[in-house]
N, C-alpha and C positions, 0 to 999 in steps of 0.2 A: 194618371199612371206614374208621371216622374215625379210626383212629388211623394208617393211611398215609398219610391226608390233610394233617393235622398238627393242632395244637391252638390254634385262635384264639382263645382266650376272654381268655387277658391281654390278647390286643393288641386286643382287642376293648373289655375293660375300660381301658385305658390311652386310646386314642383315642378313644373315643365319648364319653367325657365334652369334650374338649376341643371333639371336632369340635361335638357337639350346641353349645357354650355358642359358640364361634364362630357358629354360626346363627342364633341368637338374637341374639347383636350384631349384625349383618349385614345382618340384614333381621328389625326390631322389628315391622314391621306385621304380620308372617306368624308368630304368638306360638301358634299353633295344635299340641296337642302330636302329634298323629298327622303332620302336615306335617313338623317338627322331627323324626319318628320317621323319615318315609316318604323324607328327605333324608338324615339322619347314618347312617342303618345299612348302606347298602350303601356310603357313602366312607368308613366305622369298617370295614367289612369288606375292603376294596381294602387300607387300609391294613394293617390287621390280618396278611392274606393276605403281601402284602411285609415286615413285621415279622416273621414265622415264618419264611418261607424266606430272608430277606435277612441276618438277623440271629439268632433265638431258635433255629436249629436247626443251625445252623455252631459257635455257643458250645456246645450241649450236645453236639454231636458233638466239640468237642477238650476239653471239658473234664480228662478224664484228663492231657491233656498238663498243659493247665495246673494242675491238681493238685503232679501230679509238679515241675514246677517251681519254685512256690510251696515245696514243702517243701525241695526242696535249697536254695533260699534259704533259710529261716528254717534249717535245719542248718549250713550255712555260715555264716549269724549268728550261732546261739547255739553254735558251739565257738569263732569267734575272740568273743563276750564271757564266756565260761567262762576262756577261758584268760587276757584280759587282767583280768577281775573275779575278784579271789579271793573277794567274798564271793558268790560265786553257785556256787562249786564244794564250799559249805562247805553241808552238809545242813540245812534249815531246822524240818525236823521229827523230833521224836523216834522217827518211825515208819520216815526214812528212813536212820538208823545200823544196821549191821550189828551185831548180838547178839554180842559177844565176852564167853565166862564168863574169871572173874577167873583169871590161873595159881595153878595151885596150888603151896603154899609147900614150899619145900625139906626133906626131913625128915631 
């Protein structure tokens, strides 16, 4: 059941600190912590609520795209600087040359 609902707990942790410490600026006489609780948790939740559907659930549903695009970027990067850099076309480690045994001598 919560998990069709969606997952507020980041946005819960993201704004409720802010909103709480705004509260407390705001109105210093009323420093009372269940007031401060009885105040921020349902506008850390509004907010929250909006942050999931406005935001945190639109990015994770296209993520793939954006995935896929990020890498044909970095592909299209690293062949035009492979091909303008010779020393990056040049194998850096011994593990990545290919094993050629020596030809054998003519007899």
């Amino acid at each position: 059941m919560f998990a069709r609902i969606g997952d507020y707990s980041y946005g819960l942790y993201i704004y409720g600190y802010a909103i709480q410490q705004t509260y407390a600026y705001l109105f210093p006489s009323h420093r009372i912590w269940w007031l401060n609780v009885a105040v921020s948790l349902p506008i850390a939740f509004v907010c929250a609520t909006l942050s999931w559907h406005l935001i945190e659930k639109p990015a994770l549903d296209n993520r793939k795209i954006a995935v896929r695009a990020v890498d044909n970027v970095v592909s299209l990067i690293g062949g035009r600087l492979k091909a303008a850099i010779p020393a990056l076309r040049t194998p850096r480690f011994r593990t990545e040359t290919r094993y050629r045994p020596a030809p054998l001598p003519a007899s």
